[in-house]
N, C-alpha and C positions, 0 to 999 in steps of 0.2 A: 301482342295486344296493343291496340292504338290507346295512344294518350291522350282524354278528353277532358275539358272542362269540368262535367261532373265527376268524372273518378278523381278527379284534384281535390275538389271540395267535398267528397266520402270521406278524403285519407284526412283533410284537414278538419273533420269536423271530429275526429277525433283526438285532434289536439290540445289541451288545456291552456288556456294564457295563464301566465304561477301569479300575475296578481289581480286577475278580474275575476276568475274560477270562471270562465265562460271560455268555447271554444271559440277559434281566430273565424270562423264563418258565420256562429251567430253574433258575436261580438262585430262583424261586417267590419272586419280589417285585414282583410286579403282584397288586394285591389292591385288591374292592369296585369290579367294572368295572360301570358303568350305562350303561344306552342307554335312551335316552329320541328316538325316530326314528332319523335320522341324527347325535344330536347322542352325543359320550360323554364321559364323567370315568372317572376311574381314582385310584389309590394308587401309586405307587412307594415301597416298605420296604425300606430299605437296612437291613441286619443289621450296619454299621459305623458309624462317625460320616465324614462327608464333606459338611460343611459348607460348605468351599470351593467343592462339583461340584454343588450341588442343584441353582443351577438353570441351568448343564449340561447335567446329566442330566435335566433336566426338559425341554429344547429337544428332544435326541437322542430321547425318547420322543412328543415332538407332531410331532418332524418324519418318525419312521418311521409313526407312524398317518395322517400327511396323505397318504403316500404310497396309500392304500385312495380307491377311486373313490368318489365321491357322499358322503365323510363330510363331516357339519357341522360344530358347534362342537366341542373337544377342550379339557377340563378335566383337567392332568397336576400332580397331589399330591404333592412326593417329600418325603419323613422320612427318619426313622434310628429305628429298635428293636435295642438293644443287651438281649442276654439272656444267661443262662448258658450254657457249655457243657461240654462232659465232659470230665475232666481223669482222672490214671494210677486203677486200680485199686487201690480197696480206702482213698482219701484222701477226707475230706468236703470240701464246697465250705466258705468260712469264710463267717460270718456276715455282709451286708452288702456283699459283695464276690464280682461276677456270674464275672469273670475274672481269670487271673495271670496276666503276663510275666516272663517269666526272662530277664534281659541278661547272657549269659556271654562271658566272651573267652577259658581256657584259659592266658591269657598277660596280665601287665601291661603299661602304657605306653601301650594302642593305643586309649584312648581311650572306654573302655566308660560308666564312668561319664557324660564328657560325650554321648555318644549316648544313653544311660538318660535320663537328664532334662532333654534334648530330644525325646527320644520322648513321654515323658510332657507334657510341655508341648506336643506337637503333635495328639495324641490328645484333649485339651483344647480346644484352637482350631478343632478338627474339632469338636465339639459333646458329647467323653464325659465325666463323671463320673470323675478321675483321680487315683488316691494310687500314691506311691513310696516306699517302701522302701530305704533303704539296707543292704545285707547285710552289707557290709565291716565288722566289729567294730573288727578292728586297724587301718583306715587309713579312718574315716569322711568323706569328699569331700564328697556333698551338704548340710549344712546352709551350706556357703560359697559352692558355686553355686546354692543359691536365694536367696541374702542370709540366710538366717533365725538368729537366736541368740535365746538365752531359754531358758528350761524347759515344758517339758507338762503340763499341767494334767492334775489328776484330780476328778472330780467327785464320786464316789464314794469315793475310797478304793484302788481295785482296779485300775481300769483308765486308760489313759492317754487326753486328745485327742489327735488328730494336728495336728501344724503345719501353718499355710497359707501358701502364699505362690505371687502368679500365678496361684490358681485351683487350686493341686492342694495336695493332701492327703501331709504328709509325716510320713517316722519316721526316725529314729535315732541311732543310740548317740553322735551326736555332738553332740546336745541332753541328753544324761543326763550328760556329763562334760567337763572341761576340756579344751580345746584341745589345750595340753602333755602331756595324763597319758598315758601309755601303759598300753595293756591287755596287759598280762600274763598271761595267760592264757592254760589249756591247752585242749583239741578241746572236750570236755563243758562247760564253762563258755560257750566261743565259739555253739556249736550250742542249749545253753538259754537262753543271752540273744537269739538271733535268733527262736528261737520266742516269747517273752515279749513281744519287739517288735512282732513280728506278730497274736501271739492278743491281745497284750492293749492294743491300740489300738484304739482306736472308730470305726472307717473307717467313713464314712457313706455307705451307697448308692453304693459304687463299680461303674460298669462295668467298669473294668479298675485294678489294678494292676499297676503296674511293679517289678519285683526288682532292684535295682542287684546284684548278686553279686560276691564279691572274685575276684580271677584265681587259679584253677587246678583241681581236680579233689577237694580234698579234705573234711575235713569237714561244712563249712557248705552245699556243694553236694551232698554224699548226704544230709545232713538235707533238705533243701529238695526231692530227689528220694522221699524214702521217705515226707516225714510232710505236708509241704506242697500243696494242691491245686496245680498248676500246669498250666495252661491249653496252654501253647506257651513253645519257648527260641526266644530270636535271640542269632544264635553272632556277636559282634563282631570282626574282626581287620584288621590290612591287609597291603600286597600282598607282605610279606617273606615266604621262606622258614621263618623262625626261627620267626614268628608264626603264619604257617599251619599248624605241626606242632602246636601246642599248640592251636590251633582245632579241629583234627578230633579231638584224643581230647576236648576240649569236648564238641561234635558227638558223639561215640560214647558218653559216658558216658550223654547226654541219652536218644540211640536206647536203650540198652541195659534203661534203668527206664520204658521206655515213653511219655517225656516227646515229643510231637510238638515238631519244628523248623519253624518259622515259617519262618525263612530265616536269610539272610547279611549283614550290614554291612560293605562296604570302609569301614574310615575311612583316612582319608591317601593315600588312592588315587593323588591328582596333586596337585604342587605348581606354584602359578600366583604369581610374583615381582613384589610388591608394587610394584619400580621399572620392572622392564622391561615387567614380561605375559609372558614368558616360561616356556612349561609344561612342568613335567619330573617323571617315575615317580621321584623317588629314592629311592621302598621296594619298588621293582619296579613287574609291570602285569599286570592280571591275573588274578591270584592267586585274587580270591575265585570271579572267574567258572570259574576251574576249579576250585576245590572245591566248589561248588555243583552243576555238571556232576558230579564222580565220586560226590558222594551224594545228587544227585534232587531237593536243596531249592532254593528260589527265592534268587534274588541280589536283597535287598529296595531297594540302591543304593548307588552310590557317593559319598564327602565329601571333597573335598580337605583337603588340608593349608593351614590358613587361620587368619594369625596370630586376627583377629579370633573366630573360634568359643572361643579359648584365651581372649582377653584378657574376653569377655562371661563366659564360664564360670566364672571367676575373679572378675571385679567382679558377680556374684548374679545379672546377668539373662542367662543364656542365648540364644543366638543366634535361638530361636523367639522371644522374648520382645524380646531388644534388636532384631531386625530382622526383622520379621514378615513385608515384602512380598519378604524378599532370597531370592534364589537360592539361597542354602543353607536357609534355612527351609523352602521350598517342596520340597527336597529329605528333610528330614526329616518333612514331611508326608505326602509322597508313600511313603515309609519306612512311616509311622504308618497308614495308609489299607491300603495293603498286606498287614502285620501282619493288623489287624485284618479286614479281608475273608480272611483266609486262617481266622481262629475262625471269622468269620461261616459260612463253607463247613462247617464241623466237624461233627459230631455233638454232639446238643442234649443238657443234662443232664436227666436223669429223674427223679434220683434224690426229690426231693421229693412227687415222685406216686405212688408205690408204699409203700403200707405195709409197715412189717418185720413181717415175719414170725417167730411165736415157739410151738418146738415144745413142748410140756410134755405129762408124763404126767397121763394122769385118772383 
C-alpha cells in the first residue's frame, strides 16, 4: 500500500499530545511531511517549551506511524516555536517580550511567590527564554530567592538591565533599595513604580514573562489588568477555606477585565512527615479541584507542604534549581508545560500585521 499524506494524518490524529490533551493534527503541529516512496520525515512544532518530552514525543509519533502497513524509514523532528499571542483589549504587547504570566493568589502566606519562580525557572529548563518580575513593591521576596544582590545597570541613562541568575532574566524593587527600608508609599506611587519596572527594563527576547503579583485585588492588580499586556493569570492557593475565598475573587477580578485563567496551583495540598512518611491534608483536600470545577479552569497541580521547597527558596536556589531530577521539580514542570500549552492553544497576536489605520480630512 502506497504511503500518502492522508494515511499520515489518520494515524496521527490519533495521537494525543500528554500536555495539550489535543491530537498533533488538530493541535496543527505536524509540519513539512515528505515522502519519498514508502520512506517519510516529518516536523513536530510544539507551541510550548517541553524539553524534557522531545523525545517522547518523538517515539509516540514513529510509533503511531509504524502502525500504517508497508511504511519504511520514519524521520520524526520535534522542536518547540514559542510565539506571541493575544492578550486583553485595547493593551500593546511590550517590546521584546512574546508573553505575560500573572501569578495571583487573592490571599497571602500560600506560597505564590515561591511557585512564581519556580514557574519561571521551569519554563527555562523546558527550553523558553524567561524573565520575572517581582510586583510586590512593599514586601519584595524574589531577589533572596534567586541569590541576586547588587544594583542594575543602565546603559544608557534611561533604562535599566535585568538581573540574571539561573538563566532567567529578573526585576525588582528590591535591587533599587535596602533590605530594611520600607516603602511608604501610597496606590499612585506603588502602581508607577511597577510600570517603570516593567517598561523600563531591557528584557531581552523573552518568550514569556512571569509577574510575581502581591496578594489581593487592589491597586497594583487593576493596573496590571488595565495597562499591562497580560497573556493568562494562574490563581495560586491551598486547600483551606479562608484561602479559597480570596482565590475566586482573584479568579473573578482576572474574568471580569478579560484577563484569561490559565488555571489553578494547590500549593500545600498534603503534608508528608519528614520522620515517619506519614501523609496528612492539614489545610484540608481538595479544595482546588473544586474551585477549578465551579469555574471551568484547569487544576494546573498539586505541591505538598515540603520543608525543603522553603529551605531552597530561602538559600537562592529554588527547588527547580537545587533539585532538578526530584519529584517536586518535575511537578512544577509539569505545572510550567501546562501553562504554557494552554497559550500555545490561544489565539495568535496580530496585531503587528495590520497597519493603523488613519482617517483625515482632504
Amino acid at each position: 500500500m502506497a504511503i500518502t499524506e492522508l494515511l499520515i494524518q489518520s494515524a496521527l490524529k490519533l495521537s494525543i499530545d500528554p500536555n495539550t490533551g489535543k491530537d498533533f493534527i488538530s493541535a496543527k503541529s505536524i509540519k513539512n511531511i515528505q515522502i519519498s516512496g514508502n520512506d517519510v520525515s516529518l516536523d513536530v512544532v510544539l507551541g510550548y517549551p517541553a524539553n524534557s518530552q522531545l523525545e517522547a514525543i518523538r517515539t509516540q509519533v514513529k510509533s503511531a506511524l509504524s502502525s500504517l502497513e508497508g511504511i519504511g524509514n520514519i524521520q520524526v523532528n520535534v522542536g518547540c516555536r514559542i510565539v506571541s499571542h493575544s492578550v486583553q483589549r485595547g493593551v500593546n504587547l511590550l517590546p521584546n517580550v512574546k508573553n505575560v504570566i500573572a501569578v495571583a493568589s487573592g490571599k497571602g502566606g500560600v506560597g505564590k511567590s515561591t511557585t512564581s519562580v519556580n514557574l519561571a525557572l521551569a519554563l527555562a529548563a523546558e527550553g523558553a527564554t524567561v524573565g520575572l518580575l517581582d510586583a510586590d513593591i512593599y514586601g519584595p521576596s524574589q531577589p533572596q530567592m534567586l541569590g541576586i544582590s547588587g544594583r542594575p545597570e543602565s546603559m544608557n541613562g534611561k533604562s535599566m538591565e535585568p538581573m540574571v541568575a539561573h538563566g532567567l532574566q529578573a526585576m525588582s524593587i528590591g535591587f533599587l533599595v535596602d533590605t530594611d527600608t520600607p516603602m511608604v508609599w501610597r496606590g499612585p506611587m506603588v502602581t508607577g513604580a511597577l510600570e517603570q519596572l516593567l517598561r523600563d527594563t531591557k528584557w531581552r527576547d523573552l518568550d514569556y514573562l512571569v509577574i510575581d503579583l502581591p496578594p489581593g485585588t487592589g491597586d497594583i492588580q487593576l493596573t496590571l489588568a488595565q495597562k499591562i499586556p497580560v497573556t493568562g493569570a494562574i490563581i495560586v492557593t491551598t486547600p483551606q477555606d479562608i484561602a479559597l475565598l480570596d482565590a475566586r475573587k482573584g479568579l473573578k477580578m482576572f474574568e471580569k477585565v478579560g484577563i484569561p485563567i490559565l488555571g489553578i496551583v494547590e500549593n500545600m495540598s498534603t503534608h508528608i512527615c519528614s520522620n515517619c512518611g506519614h501523609e496528612e491534608h492539614i489545610f484540608g483536600a481538595g479544595g482546588g479541584e473544586i474551585m477549578a470545577k465551579d469555574y471551568n479552569v484547569e487544576l494546573l497541580g498539586n505541591l505538598p507542604l515540603d520543608i525543603n521547597i522553603r529551605m531552597q527558596a530561602d538559600g537562592g536556589k529554588p527547588t527547580v534549581i537545587a533539585e532538578p531530577d526530584s519529584k517536586v521539580a518535575e511537578i512544577y514542570k509539569e505545572i510550567a508545560r501546562k501553562a504554557a500549552s494552554k497559550i500555545a492553544m490561544a489565539s495568535l497576536d496580530h496585531s503587528a500585521k495590520f497597519p493603523s489605520i488613519v482617517i483625515q480630512n482632504t
